[in-house]
C-alpha positions as CSV (number, residue, x, y, z in Angstrom):
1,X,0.0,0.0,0.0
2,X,2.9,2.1,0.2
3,X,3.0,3.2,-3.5
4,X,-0.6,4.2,-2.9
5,X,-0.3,6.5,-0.4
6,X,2.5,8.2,-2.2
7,X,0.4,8.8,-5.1
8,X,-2.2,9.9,-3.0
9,X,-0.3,12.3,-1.2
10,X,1.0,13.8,-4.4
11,X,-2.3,14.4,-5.6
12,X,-3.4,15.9,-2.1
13,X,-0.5,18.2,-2.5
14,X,-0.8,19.4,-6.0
15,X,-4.6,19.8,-4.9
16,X,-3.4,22.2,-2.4
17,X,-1.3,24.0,-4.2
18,X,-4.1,24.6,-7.0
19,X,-6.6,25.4,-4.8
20,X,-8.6,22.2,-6.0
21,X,-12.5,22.0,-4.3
22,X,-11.6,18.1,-4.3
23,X,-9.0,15.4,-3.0
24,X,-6.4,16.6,-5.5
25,X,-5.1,15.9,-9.1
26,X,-3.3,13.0,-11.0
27,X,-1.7,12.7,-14.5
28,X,-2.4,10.0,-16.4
29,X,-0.2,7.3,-15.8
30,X,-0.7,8.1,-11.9
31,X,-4.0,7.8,-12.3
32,X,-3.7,4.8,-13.9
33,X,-1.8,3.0,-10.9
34,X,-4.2,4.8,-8.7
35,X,-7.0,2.8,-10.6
36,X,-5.0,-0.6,-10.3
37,X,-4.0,0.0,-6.7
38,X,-6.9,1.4,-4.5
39,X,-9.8,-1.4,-3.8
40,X,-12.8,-0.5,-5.8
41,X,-11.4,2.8,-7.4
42,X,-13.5,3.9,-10.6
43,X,-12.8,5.9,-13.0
44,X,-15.6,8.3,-14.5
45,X,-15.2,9.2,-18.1
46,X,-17.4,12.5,-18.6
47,X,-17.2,13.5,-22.5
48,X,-19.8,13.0,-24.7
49,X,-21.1,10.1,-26.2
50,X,-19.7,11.0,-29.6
51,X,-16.3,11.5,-28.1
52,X,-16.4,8.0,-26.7
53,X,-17.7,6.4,-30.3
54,X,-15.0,9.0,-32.4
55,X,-12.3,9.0,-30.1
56,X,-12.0,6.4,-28.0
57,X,-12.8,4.4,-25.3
58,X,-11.1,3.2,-21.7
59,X,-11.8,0.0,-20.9
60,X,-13.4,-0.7,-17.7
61,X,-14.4,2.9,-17.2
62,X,-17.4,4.7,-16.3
63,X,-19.1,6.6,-19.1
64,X,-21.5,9.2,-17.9
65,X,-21.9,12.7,-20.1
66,X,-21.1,15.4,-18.1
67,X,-22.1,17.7,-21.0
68,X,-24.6,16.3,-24.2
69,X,-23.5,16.2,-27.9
70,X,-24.1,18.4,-29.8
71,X,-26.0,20.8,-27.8
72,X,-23.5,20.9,-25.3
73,X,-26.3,21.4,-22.6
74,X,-25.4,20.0,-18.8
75,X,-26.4,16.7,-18.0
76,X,-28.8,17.2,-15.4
77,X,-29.1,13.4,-14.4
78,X,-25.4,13.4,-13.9
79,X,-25.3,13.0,-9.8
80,X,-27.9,10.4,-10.0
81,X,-26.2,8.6,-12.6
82,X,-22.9,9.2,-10.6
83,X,-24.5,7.6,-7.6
84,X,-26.2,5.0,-9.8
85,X,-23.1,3.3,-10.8
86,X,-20.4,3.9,-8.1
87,X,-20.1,2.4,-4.5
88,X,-20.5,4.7,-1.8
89,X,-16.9,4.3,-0.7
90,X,-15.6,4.1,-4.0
91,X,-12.4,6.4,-4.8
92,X,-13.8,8.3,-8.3
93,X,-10.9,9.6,-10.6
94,X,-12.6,12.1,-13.0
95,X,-11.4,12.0,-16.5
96,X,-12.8,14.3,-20.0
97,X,-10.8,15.2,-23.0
98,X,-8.3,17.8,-21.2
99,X,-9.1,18.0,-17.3
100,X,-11.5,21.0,-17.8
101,X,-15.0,19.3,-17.5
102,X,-13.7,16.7,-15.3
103,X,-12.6,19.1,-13.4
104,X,-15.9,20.5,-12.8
105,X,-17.1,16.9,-12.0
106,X,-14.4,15.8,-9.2
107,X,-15.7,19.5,-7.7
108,X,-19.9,18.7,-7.6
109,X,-19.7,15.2,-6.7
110,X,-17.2,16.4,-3.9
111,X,-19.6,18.7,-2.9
112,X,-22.6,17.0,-3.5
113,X,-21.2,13.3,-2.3
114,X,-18.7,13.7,0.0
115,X,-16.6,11.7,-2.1
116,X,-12.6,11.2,-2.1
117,X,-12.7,12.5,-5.9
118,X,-9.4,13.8,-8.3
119,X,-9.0,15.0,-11.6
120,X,-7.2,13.8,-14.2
121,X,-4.8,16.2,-15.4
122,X,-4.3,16.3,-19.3
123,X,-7.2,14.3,-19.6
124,X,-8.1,12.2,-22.6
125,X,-6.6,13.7,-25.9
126,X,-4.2,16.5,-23.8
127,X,-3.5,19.8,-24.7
128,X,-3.1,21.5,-27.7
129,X,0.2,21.4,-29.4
130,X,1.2,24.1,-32.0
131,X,-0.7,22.9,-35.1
132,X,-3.8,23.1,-32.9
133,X,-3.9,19.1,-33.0
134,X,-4.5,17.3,-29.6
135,X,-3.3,13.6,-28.8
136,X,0.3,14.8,-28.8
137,X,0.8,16.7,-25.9
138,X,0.1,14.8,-23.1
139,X,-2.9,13.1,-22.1
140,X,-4.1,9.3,-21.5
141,X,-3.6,7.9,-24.8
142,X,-0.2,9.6,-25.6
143,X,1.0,8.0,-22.4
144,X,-0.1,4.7,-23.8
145,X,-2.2,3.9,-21.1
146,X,-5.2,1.5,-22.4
147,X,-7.4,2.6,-24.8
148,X,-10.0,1.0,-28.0
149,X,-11.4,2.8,-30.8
């Protein structure tokens, strides 16, 4: 369990000094571990249905819109959904396309849950290099953590 709370306190410490409303923050590949290590951990995958189908998926994760395609309205059903498919004690690691909607997710179901949630920095795709492209600065699949079309 050692490796576990290290990760754990990295992400509580980077969640301090971002003044995260949640647990704290993880890249990628810690999240990863984070998701192989802590009993029961799930990770929540909040883009949009057509991101999931276009993109890509991650296997074993849960997919729950935070936002709808394409009329990028709130997904009101998203707590209920969130409690729906998660265990009460469940650790949730949030994860969109870039860490921004996630982001927003690890902070209500914080709030709203009192949950032991992070964010998953870079997200998905990552950021945007200099062509305006994403998928090759940072992010889940760059790090060639597991993914399917």
């Amino acid at each position: 369990m050692g490796r576990l709370t290290d990760l754990l306190q990295l992400a509580h410490e980077r969640g301090q000094e971002l003044g995260l409303p949640y647990a704290g923050a993880l890249t990628p590949r810690e999240a990863f571990e984070v998701w192989q290590l802590a009993p029961g951990a799930r990770l929540v995958d909040v883009r949009t249905r057509a991101e999931w189908d276009w993109v890509g998926r991650i296997p074993g994760a849960i997919e729950i819109e935070w936002m709808g395609y394409p009329d990028s309205r709130p997904n009101s059903h998203f707590l209920a959904q969130l409690k729906q498919q998660t265990d009460r004690e469940a650790l949730l690691l949030f994860i969109c396309r870039s860490g921004a909607r996630s982001h927003h997710a690890a902070a209500l179901a914080t709030q709203a849950m009192q949950r032991e949630c992070y964010n998953v920095l870079e997200g998905f795709e990552g950021d945007v290099d200099a062509s305006g492209q994403r998928g090759r600065l940072g992010g889940w699949r760059h790090a060639g953590l597991p993914w399917r079309s």
